[in-house]
N, C-alpha and C positions, 0 to 999 in steps of 0.2 A: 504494500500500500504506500503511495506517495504520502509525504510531511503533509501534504494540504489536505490530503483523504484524513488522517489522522487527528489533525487540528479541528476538522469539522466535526467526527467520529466523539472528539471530547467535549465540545461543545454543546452537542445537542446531550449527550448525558448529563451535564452539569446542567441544563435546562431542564431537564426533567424531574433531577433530582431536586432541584432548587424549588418545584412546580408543588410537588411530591409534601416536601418540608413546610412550605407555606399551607398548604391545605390542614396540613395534622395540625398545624400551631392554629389555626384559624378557629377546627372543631372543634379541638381540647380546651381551648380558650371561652369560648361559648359556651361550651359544656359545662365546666365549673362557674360560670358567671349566673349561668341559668338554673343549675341544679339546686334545690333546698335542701342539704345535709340536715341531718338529724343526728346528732352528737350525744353520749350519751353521760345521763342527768347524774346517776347512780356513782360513775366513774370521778364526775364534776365535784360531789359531797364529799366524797371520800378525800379529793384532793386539798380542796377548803380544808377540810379536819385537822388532816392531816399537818398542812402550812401554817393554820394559826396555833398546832401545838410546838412547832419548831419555832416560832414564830416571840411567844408571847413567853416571856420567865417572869415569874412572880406575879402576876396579877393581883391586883387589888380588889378586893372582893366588892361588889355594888359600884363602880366602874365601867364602862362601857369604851371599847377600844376598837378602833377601828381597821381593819383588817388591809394594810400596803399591799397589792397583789403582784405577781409578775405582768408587766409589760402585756403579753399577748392578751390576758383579761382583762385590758384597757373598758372599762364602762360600767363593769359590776361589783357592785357594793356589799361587802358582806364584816359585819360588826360580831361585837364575841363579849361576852357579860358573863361573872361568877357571882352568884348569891347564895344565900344558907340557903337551906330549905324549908326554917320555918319563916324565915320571911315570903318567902315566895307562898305560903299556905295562906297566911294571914293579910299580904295587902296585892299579891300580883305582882302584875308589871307591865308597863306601856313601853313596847318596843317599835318605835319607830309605826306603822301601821298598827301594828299588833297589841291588840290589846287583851293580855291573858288576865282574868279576874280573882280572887284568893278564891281558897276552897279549892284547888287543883290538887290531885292525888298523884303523886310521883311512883313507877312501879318499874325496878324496888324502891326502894325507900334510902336515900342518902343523907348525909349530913350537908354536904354541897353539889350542887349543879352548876353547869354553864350551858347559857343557851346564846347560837351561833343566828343570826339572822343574815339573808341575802335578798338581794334587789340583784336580780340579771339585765334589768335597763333594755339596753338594744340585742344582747344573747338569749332572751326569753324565745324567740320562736326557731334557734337553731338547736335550743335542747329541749321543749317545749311543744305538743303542736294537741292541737283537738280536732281529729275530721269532719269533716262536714263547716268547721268554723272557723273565724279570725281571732286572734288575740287583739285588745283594743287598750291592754293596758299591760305593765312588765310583771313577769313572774316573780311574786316574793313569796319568802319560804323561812322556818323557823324551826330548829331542834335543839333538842335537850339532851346532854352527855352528862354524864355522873364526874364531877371536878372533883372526888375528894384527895385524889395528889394536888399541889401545888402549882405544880406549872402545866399550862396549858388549859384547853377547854374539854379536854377529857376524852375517851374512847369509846366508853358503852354508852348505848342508846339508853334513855328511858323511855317511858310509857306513861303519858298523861290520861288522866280522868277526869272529867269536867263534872262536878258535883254540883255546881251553883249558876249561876250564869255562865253562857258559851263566851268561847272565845269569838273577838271579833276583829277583821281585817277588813282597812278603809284603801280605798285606789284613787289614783287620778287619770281618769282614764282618756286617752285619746280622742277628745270630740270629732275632728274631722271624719275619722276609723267611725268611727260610728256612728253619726249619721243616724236616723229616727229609726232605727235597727233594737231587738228588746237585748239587752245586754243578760247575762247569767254568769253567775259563778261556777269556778270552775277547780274542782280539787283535781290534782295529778297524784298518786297513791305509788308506793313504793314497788308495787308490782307492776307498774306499766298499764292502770285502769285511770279512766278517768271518768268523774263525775259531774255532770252538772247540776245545776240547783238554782233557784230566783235570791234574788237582792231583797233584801231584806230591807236596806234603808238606799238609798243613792247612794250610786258605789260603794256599797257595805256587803259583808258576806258575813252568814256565820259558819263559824268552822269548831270541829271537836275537836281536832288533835295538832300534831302537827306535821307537817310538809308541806307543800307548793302548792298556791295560790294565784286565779288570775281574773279577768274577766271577758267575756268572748260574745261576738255577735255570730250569728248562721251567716254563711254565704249564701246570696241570693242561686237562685237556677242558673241565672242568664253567667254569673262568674261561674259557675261550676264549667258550664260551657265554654268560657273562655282558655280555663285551663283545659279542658281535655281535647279544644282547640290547637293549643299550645303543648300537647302531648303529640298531637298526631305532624305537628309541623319536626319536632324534632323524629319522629320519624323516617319523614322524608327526609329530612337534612340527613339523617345515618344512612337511608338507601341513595343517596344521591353522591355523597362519599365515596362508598361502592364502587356504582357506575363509575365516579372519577378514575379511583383506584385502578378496575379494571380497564379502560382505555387508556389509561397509562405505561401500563404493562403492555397491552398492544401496539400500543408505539414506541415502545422499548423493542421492542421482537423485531418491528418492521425496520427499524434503523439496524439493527442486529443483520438483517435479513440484502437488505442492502447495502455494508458497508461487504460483506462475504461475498455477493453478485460482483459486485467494484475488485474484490479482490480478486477472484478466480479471474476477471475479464484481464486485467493489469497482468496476469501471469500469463496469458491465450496472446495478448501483445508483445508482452519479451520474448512469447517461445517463437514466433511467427520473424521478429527480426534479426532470432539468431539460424542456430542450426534447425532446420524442417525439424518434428516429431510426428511420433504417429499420435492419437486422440485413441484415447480409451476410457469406456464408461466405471465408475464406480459406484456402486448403487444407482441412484438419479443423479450425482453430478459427472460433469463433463472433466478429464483432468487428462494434462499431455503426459505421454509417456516415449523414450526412450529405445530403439530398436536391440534388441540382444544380437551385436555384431560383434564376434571374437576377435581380435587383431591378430593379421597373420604375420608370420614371422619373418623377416627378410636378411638373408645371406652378405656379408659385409663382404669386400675383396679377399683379406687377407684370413676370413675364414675358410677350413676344411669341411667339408662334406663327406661324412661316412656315409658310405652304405650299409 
């Protein structure tokens, strides 16, 4: 193959590879822009716990500290409070939203607790979600760990009982989001069940225990349809991929396919300008070949000839 067969031979691969590379970056890019992950909550608490017992030495009992997070939890707020127990019995506590009333049963029974609160802000609906519905306001959530070590807010869970008045969690909820839509409350439960239930006061819920809390309007029909609109578009975009993929690959073959035609011709042209050959088939291509002529031997002067 001549330098110029060559240079164009690499060419057009670097076009297609280049062709090839824009496209993956185009759909992966899309893909993740438009996907909703759903991250998991269970994994999230543990990690909180976790942080604010590395986090926190000596705590002062009836105190409230607020929890510095790493960097990528940029927006989520989550505080940490140690109290006896029998105060917690006798007056409660107004945490932020939350308002737990005395008369609370702790199970077991400790000398001190810590209870951790969170506001997930704008992470609420990547670990968070209710089908059929919107969140219209951020997920906040509240537990109870047995403090009777020292440092930190502690490991074991407890188990509240609400003997007297429920507990109760206030929101500020998203007006725009919701729109003359009926808003409900919304408990997420440590097994991955969700409940909902009616407001009790403007954006008020009552709640028995504890975990996460939010408030959620129904999507209309017409958005359901939008989305499963927007399900069947990225469909096509994945078969349309494909298709690229595929003619791409065919025009990989066909340059494949022609740069081999160009070459056998270029060797049909050398062989023609020098010494004749004979053409002999191999499989279907055409390839010159060579005659099997022995060279004969020839007698020099000053050579003898035996008989």
């Amino acid at each position: 193959m001549t330098p110029k067969g060559k240079l164009q031979m690499r060419r057009g691969f670097h076009c297609i590879a280049l062709a090839v590379v824009h496209l993956a970056i185009w759909f992966f890019s899309g893909s993740m822009a438009g996907d909703s992950q759903v991250y998991d909550s269970h994994a999230l608490d543990e990690f909180f716990q976790q942080f604010a017992n590395r986090t926190l030495h000596h705590p002062r009992t009836g105190v409230l500290y607020n929890i510095t997070l790493p960097r990528r939890y940029s927006g989520i707020k989550v505080s940490v409070v140690r109290m006896r127990s029998s105060t917690f019995w006798v007056r409660g506590i107004q945490l932020s939203p939350f308002y737990i009333p005395p008369r609370v049963i702790l199970k077991p029974n400790v000398k001190t607790l810590g209870i951790m609160y969170q506001n997930l802000h704008n992470w609420s609906s990547s670990y968070y979600q209710v089908p059929g519905h919107r969140l219209v306001a951020p997920v906040v959530g509240f537990m109870a760990f047995d403090a009777s070590k020292p440092d930190g807010v502690g490991t074991q869970m407890l188990n509240l009982t609400v003997t007297g008045n429920p507990i109760m969690v206030s929101f500020h909820p998203n007006r725009t989001e919701q729109g003359n839509h009926t808003v409900a409350c919304v408990k997420f439960g440590y097994n991955g069940t969700v409940v909902l239930s009616n407001v009790t006061s403007p954006n008020s819920c009552v709640v028995q225990g504890q975990g996460h809390y939010s408030l959620a309007i129904q999507i209309p029909p017409s958005s359901r349809g939008k989305e499963e609109g927007a399900w069947r578009w990225w469909v096509l975009r994945i078969v349309g991929v494909v298709v690229v993929i595929a003619l791409t690959g065919l025009g990989v073959w066909a340059i494949y396919e022609t740069v081999m035609r160009n070459k056998i011709r270029g060797m049909e042209e050398e062989s023609e300008r020098g010494a004749p050959l004979e053409i002999t088939w191999v499989r279907r291509s055409r390839m010159p070949s060579a005659s099997m002529l022995r060279t004969q031997p020839v007698l020099l002067e000053h050579d003898v000839a035996f008989s």
